[in-house]
MIVEXMI-975322 format. One line per 2 residues: number of its first residue (from 1); their letters; for each residue x, y, z of N, C-alpha, C, O. Coordinates in nm, 2 decimals, always signed. Layout:
BEGIN
NUM> a> X:Y:Z:X:Y:Z:X:Y:Z:X:Y:Z; ... .
This chain:
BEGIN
1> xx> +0.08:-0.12:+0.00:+0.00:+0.00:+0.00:+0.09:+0.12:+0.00:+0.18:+0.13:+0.08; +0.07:+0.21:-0.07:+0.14:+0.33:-0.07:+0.05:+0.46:-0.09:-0.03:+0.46:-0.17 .
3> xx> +0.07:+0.58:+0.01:+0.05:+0.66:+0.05:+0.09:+0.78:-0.06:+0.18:+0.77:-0.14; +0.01:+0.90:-0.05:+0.08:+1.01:-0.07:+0.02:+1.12:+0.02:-0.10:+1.12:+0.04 .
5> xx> +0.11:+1.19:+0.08:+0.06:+1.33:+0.14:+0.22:+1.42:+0.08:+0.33:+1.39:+0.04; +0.18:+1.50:+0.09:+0.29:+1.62:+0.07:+0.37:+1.55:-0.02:+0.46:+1.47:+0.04 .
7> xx> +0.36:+1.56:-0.17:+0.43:+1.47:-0.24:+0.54:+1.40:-0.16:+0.66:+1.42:-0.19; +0.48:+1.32:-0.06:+0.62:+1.21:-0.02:+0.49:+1.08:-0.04:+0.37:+1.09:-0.02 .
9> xx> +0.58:+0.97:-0.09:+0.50:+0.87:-0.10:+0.57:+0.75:+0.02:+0.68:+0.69:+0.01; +0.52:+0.74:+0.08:+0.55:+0.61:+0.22:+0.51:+0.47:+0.16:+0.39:+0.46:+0.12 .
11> xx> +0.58:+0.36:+0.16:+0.51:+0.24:+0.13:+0.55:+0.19:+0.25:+0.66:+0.19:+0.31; +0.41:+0.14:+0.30:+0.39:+0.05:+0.40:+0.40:-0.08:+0.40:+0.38:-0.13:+0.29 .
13> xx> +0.43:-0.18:+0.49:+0.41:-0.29:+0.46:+0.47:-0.34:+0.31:+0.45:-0.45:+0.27; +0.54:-0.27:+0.27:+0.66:-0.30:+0.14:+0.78:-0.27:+0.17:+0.82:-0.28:+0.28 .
15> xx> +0.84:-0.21:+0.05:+0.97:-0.16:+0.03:+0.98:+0.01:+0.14:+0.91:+0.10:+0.11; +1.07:+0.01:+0.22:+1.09:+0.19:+0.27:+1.20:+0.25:+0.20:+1.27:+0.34:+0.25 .
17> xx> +1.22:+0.20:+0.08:+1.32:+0.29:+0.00:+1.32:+0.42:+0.02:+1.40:+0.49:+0.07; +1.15:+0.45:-0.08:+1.12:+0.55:-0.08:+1.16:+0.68:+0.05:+1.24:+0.78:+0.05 .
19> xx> +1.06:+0.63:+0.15:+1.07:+0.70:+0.28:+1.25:+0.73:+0.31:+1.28:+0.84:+0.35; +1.34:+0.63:+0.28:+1.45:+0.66:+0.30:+1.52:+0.75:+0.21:+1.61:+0.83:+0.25 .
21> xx> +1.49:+0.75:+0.10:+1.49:+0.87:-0.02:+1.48:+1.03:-0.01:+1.55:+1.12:-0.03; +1.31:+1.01:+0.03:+1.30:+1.16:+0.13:+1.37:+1.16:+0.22:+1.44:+1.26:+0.21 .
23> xx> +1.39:+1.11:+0.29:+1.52:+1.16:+0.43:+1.63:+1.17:+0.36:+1.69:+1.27:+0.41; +1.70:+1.12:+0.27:+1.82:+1.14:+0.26:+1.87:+1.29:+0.17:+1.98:+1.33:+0.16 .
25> xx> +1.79:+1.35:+0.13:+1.84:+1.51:+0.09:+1.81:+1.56:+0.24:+1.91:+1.61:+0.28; +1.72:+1.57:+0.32:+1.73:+1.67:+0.41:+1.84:+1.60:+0.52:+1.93:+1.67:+0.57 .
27> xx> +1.84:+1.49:+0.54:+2.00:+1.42:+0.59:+2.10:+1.51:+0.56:+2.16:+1.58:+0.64; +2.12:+1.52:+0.42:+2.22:+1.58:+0.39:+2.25:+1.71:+0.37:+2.37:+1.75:+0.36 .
29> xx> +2.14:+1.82:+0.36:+2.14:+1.91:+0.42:+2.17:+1.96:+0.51:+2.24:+2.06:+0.51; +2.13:+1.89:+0.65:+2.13:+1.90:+0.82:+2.31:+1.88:+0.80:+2.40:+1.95:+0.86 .
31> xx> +2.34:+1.81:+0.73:+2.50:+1.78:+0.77:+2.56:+1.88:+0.71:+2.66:+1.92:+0.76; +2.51:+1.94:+0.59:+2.64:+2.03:+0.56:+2.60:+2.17:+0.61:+2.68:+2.26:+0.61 .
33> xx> +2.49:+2.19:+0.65:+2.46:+2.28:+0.71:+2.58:+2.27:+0.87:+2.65:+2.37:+0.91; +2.58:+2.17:+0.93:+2.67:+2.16:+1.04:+2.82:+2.17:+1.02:+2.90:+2.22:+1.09 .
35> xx> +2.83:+2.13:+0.93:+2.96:+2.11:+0.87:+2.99:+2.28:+0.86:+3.07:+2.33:+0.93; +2.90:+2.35:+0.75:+2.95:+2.50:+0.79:+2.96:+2.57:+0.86:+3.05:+2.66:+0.86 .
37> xx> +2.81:+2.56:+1.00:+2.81:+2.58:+1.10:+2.97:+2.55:+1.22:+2.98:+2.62:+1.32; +3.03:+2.46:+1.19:+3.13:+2.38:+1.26:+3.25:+2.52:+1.22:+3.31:+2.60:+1.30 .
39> xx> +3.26:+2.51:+1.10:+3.33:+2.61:+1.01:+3.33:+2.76:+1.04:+3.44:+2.82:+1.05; +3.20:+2.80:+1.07:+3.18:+2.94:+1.14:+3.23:+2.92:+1.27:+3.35:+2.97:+1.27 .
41> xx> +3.20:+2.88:+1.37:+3.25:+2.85:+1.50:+3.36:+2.85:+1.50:+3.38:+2.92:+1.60; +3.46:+2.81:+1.46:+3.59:+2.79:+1.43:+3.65:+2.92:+1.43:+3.70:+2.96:+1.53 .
43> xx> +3.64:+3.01:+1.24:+3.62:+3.14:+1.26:+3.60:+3.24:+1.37:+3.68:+3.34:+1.40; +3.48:+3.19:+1.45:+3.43:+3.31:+1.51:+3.56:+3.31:+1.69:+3.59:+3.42:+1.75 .
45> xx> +3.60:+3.19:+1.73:+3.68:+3.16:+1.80:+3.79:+3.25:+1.78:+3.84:+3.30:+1.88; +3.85:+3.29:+1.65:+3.94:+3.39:+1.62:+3.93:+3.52:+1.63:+4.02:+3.60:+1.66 .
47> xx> +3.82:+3.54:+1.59:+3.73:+3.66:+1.62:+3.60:+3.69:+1.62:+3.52:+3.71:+1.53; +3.58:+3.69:+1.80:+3.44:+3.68:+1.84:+3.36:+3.80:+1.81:+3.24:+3.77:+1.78 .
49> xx> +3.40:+3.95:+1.80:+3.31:+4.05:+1.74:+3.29:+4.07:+1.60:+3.22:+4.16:+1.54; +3.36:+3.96:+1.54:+3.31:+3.99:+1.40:+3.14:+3.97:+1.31:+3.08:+3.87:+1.28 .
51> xx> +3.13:+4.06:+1.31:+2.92:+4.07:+1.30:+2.89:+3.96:+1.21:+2.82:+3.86:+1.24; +2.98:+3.99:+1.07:+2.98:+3.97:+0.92:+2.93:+3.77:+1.00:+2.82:+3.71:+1.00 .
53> xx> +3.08:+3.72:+1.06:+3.03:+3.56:+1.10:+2.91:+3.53:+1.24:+2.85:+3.43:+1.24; +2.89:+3.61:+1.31:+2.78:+3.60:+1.40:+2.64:+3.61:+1.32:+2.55:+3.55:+1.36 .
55> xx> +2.62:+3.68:+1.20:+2.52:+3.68:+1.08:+2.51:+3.54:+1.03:+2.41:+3.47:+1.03; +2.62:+3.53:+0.99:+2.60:+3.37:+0.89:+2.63:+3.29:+1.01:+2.65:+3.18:+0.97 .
57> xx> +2.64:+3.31:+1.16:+2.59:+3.20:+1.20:+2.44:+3.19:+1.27:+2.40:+3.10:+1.34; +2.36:+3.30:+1.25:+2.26:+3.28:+1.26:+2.16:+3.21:+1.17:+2.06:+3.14:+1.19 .
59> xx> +2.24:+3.28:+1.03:+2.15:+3.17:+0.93:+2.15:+3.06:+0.92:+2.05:+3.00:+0.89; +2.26:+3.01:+0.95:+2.31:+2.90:+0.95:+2.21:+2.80:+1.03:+2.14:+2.70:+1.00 .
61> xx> +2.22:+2.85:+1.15:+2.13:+2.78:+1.26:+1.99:+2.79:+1.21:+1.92:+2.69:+1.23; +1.94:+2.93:+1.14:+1.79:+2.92:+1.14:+1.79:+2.79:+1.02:+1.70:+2.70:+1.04 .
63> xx> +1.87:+2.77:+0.92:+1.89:+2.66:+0.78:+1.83:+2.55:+0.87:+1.72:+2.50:+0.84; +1.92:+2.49:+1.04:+1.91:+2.40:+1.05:+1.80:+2.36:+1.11:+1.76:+2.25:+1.10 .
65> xx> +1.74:+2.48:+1.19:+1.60:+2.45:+1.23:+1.49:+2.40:+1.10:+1.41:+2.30:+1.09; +1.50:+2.49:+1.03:+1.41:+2.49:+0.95:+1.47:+2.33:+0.85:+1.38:+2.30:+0.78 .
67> xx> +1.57:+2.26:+0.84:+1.57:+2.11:+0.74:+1.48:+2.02:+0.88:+1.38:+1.95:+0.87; +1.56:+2.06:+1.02:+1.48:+1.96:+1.10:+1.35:+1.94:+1.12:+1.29:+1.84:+1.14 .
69> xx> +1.29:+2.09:+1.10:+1.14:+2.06:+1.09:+1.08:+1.97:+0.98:+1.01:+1.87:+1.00; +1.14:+2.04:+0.85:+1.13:+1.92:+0.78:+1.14:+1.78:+0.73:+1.08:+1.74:+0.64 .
71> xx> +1.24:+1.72:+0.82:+1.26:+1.61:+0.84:+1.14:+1.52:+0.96:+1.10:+1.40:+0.97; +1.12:+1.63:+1.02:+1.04:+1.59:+1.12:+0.89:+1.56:+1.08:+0.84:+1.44:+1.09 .
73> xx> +0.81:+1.66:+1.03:+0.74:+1.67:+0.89:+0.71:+1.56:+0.82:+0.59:+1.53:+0.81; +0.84:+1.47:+0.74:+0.84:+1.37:+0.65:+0.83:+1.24:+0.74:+0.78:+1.13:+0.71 .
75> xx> +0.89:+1.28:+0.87:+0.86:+1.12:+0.99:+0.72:+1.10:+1.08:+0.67:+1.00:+1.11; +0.67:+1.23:+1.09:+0.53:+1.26:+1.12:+0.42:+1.19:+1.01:+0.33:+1.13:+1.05 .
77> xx> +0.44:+1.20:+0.91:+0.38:+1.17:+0.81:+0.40:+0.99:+0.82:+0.31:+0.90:+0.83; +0.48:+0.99:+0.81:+0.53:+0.84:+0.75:+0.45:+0.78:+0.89:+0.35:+0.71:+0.86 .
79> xx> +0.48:+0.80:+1.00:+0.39:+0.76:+1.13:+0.24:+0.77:+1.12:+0.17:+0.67:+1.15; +0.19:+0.87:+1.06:+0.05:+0.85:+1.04:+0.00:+0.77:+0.95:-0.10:+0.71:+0.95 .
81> xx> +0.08:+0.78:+0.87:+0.02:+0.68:+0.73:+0.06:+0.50:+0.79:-0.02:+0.41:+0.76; +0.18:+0.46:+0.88:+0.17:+0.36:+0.95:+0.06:+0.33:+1.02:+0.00:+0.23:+0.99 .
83> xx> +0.02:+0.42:+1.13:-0.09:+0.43:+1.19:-0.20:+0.37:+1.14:-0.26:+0.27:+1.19; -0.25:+0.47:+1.00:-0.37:+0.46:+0.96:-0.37:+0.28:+0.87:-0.47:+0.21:+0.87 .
85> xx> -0.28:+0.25:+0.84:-0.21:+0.13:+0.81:-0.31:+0.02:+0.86:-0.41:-0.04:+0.82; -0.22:+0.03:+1.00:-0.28:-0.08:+1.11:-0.40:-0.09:+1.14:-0.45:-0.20:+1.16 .
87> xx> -0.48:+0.08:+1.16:-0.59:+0.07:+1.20:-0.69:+0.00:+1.10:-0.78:-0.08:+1.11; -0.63:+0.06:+1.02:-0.74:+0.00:+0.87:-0.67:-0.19:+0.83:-0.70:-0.24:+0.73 .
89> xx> -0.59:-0.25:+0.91:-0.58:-0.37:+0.90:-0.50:-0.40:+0.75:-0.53:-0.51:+0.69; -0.40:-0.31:+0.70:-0.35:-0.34:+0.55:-0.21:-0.40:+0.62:-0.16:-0.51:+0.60 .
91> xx> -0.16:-0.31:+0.70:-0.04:-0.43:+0.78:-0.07:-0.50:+0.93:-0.16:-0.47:+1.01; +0.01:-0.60:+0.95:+0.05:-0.63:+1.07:+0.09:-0.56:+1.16:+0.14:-0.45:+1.14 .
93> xx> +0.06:-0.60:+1.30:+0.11:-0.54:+1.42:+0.27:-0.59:+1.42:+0.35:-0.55:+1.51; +0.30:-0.67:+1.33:+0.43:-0.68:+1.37:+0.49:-0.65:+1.23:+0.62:-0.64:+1.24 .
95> xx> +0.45:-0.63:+1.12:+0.52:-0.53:+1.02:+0.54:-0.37:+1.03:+0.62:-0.29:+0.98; +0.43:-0.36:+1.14:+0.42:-0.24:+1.17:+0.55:-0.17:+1.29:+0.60:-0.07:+1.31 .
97> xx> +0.55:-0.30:+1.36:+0.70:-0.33:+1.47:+0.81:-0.30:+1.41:+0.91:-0.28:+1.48; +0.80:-0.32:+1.26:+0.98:-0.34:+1.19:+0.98:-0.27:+1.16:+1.09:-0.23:+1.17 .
99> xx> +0.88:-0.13:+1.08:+0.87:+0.00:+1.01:+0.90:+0.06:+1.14:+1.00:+0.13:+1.14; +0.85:+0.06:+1.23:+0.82:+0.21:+1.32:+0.95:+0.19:+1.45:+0.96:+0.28:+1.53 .
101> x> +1.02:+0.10:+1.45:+1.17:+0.04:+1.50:+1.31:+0.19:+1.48:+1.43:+0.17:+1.51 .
């Protein structure tokens, strides 16, 4: 059975490629966002009143709030569409054990 909400498509009770698909660009966002973030920090250690890197480390940070919500977003989803899964009896309570693990 496969789902769509917010063009992400979740397969239940099949393959979680997909589901692992959408996670993996905002995965990899969150990281290189850190990675620059890691970068600024470093910088700013050398020099703490410099505005110009206290700026880009706030965007920085706001970048990472805003992938985690969306990551959060794409796991929220994938939970409900599990949910509705079980309740409507298309998977097992124990397929449903190995997805939501």
């Amino acid at each position: 059975m496969a789902n769509r909400i917010k063009g992400i498509t979740v397969e239940i009770g099949g393959d979680t490629t997909k589901l692992s698909k959408a996670l993996e660009g905002v995965n990899k966002n969150i990281k290189n966002t850190q990675t620059q973030l890691k970068d600024v920090q470093k910088l700013l250690k050398l020099d703490p009143s410099n505005t110009e890197l206290l700026s880009q480390k706030h965007k920085l940070l706001a970048d990472a709030v805003k992938a985690t919500k969306e990551k959060l977003e794409t796991l929220k989803t994938a939970a409900e569409q599990a949910n509705q899964a079980l309740a409507n009896g298309d998977i097992s309570q124990e397929q449903y054990d190995d997805h939501c693990q």
